[in-house]
Phi, psi and omega in degrees: 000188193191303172325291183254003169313222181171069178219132150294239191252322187277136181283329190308327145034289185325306241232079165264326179329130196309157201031021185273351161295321160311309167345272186312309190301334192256305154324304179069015169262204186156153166289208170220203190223140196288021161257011168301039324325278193221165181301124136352145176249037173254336196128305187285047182255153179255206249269253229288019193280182202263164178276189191218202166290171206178159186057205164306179168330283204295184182282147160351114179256053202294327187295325180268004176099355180294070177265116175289158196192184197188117205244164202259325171209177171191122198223286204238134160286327221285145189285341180265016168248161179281122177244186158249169194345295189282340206278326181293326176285341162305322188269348166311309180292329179269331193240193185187163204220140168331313151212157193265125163316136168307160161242195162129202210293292213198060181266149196274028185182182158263016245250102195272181201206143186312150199223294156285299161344144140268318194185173206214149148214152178270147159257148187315344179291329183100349192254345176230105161298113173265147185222140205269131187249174172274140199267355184265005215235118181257138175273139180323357172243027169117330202269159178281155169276154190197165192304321196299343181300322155314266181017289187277335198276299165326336183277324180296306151339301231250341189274299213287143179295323173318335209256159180238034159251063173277292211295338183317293179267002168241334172253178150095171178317264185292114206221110191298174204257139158216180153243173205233155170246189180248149171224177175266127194228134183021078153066339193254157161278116183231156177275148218226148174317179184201098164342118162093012190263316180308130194272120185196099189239137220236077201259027150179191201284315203240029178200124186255138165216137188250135168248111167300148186289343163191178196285184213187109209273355188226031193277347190296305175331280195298350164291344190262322216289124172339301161329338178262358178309164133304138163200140190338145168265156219019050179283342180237160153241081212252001186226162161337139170066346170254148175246327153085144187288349167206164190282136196305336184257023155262350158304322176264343172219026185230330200199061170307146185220115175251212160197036169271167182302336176240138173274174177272142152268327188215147137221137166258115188318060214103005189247282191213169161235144194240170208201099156240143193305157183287116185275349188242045189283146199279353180263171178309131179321146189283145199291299148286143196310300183231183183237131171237106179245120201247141216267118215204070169301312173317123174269346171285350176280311162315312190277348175280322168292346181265346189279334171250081212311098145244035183210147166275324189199132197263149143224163220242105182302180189301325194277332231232297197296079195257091209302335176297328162270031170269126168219141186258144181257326194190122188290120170247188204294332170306340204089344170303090169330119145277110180175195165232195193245171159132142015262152167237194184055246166227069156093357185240147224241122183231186186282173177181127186235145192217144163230152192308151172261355201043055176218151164252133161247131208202161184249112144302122163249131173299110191289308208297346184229359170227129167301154160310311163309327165312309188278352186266350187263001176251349167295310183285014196255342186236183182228108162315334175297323176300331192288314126020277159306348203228301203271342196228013115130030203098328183279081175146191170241119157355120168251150180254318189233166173256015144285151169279144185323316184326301203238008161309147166295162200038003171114190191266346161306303166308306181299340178276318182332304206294318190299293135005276196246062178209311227283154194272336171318316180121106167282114171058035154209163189256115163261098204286345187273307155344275189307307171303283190340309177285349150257014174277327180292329157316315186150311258238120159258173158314276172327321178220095157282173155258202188231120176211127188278139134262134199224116152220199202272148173215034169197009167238119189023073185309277176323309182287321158313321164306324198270297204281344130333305206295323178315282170335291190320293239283309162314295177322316188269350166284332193217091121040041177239106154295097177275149149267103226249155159231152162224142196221171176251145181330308185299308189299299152359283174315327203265334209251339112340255236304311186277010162091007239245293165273156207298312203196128196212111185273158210195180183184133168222138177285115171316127174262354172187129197318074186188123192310347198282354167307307178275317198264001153272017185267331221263040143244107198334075183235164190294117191078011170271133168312323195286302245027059188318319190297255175016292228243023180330128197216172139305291210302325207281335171296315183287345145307295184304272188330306171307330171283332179287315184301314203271306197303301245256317162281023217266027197257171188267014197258137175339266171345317166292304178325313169305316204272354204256334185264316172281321182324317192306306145333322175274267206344293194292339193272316162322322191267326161317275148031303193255354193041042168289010165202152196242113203253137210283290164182193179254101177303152163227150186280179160239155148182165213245157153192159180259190208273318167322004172212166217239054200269075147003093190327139185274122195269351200171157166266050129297307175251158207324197175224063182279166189220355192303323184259016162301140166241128171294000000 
């Protein structure tokens, strides 16, 4: 998720706060993350943000092969736990997967490509990949790879009490082939993996084969996902049959073992992590010798250590960022904004690049505590640009649908068209004679109004969520809505949404893999939706429920599924216009800074990792 989220490359990422996992299995939501439109000015930022400052007191040691950066937190490594920003950008750099998003200069997709793999084949059925593995490729504490190291680090996902990315490989479209037991979990019987089962078979040292429980147009993407690294087999012994070579938490969070361009050399707990290049890493030499990544919560602290440049690459708070010193130079095939910034500070004009996040940011309603004309009279009451212009300083785009423009059928182009002459609200604009009619019609007067709490974040971009409450309210008091504003920290939000508790909430989610079918399984009526779509039953929320039917049921790599998966998509969103079960905020885009002194590779999507291997000092 990503403005106010909190995700790297694992999107689950978003959700580290203790017990936010569950949250998210239900929700699908999330805050966001400070690589995300501007940094949060609390500190508190997760999982997708951008770097900041980094290393010591002195200036930037870029000169010595040294590239500095600055992470907001670094706790567990492991691939099968959920972080937050920094331990993901630690681990982006320590591990590495079967396959990789293209990179380079300007790459021209999404489309992914081998990476520990040489090369793959489908079997005709569609479900089982066998993959060729690479014979050069060593983990950092010497030993080589080889399939069984899948083997055990999938078993491991899918098994292990550590991990919390299970649902990756056991739910959802892509879904490795296993069995299941029955157990009893709070008193009810639900079905549960059943250890040793994943068909992920190790048929020699360099050929891996995988089977699905059925095909799955997007599976190569998830072959890509972090969650899936390698890691020596039995270095832990958290599954059946390993006793394992070291104790888990100095694995996960002191001496992580990868086969990514960089090892750990030093972590210090709460201070820093020091990161040096592979020398015999099988892919192109990394670019700086080492990485100094320094543990920096604060974000006016973070922008103050990059304004005396003792940091290589940045990102700027929220408070701090003045969009009039932007200037673009230049458009790539991805949507990635080119140009520099500037001056800032202290006096100087540095580079500076933004990319699509693949995130939705929406105002939620509880269907089951606001009636439909409410929610359809505060849709028609505001214009999304402002929340863009007023709340997040310019950085994003209007949102309409709750796919992001990335990953709409046909494209951001398809998405203005759809928006522009569909959305039922006012495209880029407020009907504010609209919206009072629908609650005059309602019952609702100047004199007897209705009444609605709105809740928003007071630790994900606080100051842009004030500003954009202030917005509503403003509305609100216009169309015969007494709003109330609230602020809550991301966690409380989740827990108190769970419980039924609130009116109106702001949220968010982010993609884990480029395809509307990602976002759009929050937005139907099902057991455990926040919205509680079910409560409030209509055609549309039926015409969702069908649409939704439509897509599980096309989930193959074939045209034809691909069509059906693209009109479904479509009923779905005109269905979630229809009933306004979300008042939808906008699209965040990432940022990031850098001075003339490192040489920074446009960052292409919040698809991908956040590697520094191709920094040139």
């Amino acid at each position: 998720m990503s403005d106010e989220s909190q995700t790297g490359r694992t999107r689950r990422g978003f959700l580290t706060a203790t017990g936010v996992t569950a949250a998210a299995a239900l929700a699908g939501c999330s805050g966001q993350t400070d690589s995300t439109a501007t940094e949060g000015d609390d500190g508190d930022e997760m999982s997708s943000a951008t770097e900041t400052s980094g290393g010591d007191d002195s200036a930037a040691t870029s000169t010595d092969g040294t590239l500095s950066l600055s992470i907001p937190e670094a706790s567990n490594f492991d691939p099968v736990q959920i972080k937050g920003d920094g331990s993901q950008r630690v681990s982006d750099q320590v591990f590495s997967e079967l396959m990789a998003l293209p990179r380079g200069e300007d790459p021209q997709g999404l489309t992914p490509e081998a990476q520990l793999a040489t090369d793959y084949e489908l079997s005709d059925d569609g479900r089982t990949y066998t993959f060729t593995l690479r014979e050069d490729v060593t983990f950092h504490d010497g030993t080589g790879l080889t399939a069984q190291d899948f083997v055990y680090s999938w078993e491991r996902l899918a098994a292990s009490d550590n991990s919390q990315e299970s649902p990756v490989i056991l739910e959802g479209g892509f879904r490795i082939a296993h069995e299941t037991t029955t157990e009893t979990v709070d008193g009810e019987d639900q079905e549960v993996y059943d250890p040793g089962t994943l068909q992920v078979e190790a048929v020699d040292d360099y050929t891996l084969e995988v089977t699905l429980e059925s095909p799955f147009f997007d599976a190569l993407f998830w072959f890509a996902y972090g969650s899936l690294s390698p890691i020596p087999e039995g270095i832990v012994g958290d599954i059946a049959g390993y006793d394992g070579e070291m104790d888990y938490a100095e694995f996960s969070s002191q001496a992580p073992v990868g086969t990514g361009p960089y090892r750990v050399d030093d972590i210090r707990t709460g201070t820093q992590v020091s990161l040096a290049a592979v020398d015999d890493y099988h892919g192109e030499p990394p670019g700086p010798d080492r990485i100094q990544l320094q543990v920096v919560q604060n974000a006016d602290t973070r922008y103050r250590r990059a304004a005396e440049r003792n940091v290589d690459i940045f990102q700027l708070p929220n408070s701090r960022f003045d969009p009039t010193k932007v200037s673009i130079d230049e458009t790539r095939s991805l949507g990635q904004e080119v140009g520099t910034y500037g001056p800032l500070s202290n006096g100087e004009t540095v580079n500076y690049s933004t990319w699509d996040e693949a995130y939705t940011a929406y105002f939620i309603f509880d269907c089951s505590r606001v009636e439909r004309p409410i929610r359809r009279a505060l849709n028609y009451a505001v214009n999304q640009e402002n929340f863009v212009e007023q709340g997040f300083k310019g950085v994003g785009e209007p949102a309409y649908h709750q796919s992001p423009p990335s990953v709409y059928p046909g494209g951001k182009e398809a998405y203005d068209r759809h928006a522009e002459e569909n959305f039922p609200y006012g495209y880029r604009e407020a009907r504010v004679d609209e919206a009072r009619s629908v609650m005059e019609e309602a019952g609702y007067t100047a004199d007897s109004p209705a009444e609605l709490t709105l809740t928003v974040y007071n630790d994900r971009n606080p100051d842009a969520y004030a500003r954009i409450a202030d917005l509503i309210r403003t509305k609100a008091s216009a169309i015969n809505l007494e709003l109330t504003v609230e602020t809550a920290p991301f966690g409380t939000i989740i827990d108190e949404a769970i419980s039924g508790n609130l009116d109106m909430y702001t949220l968010g989610n982010g993609l884990e893999y480029p395809s509307p079918t990602d976002m759009l399984k929050f937005g139907r009526p099902y057991e455990g939706n926040l919205v509680r779509w079910r409560e409030d039953p209509s055609d549309a929320s039926e015409r969702a429920a069908s649409a939704w039917e439509t897509i599980q049921s096309n989930l193959g790599p074939s045209e034809a599924a691909e069509e059906a998966r693209a009109d479904a998509f479509l009923e779905m969103e005109e269905a979630i216009w229809e009933d306004a079960i979300y008042l939808t905020n906008y699209h965040p885009r990432g940022q990031q800074f850098w001075y003339d002194d490192v040489d920074v590779p446009v960052h292409p999507t919040g698809f991908h990792d956040r590697l520094y291997d191709d920094v040139s000092l």
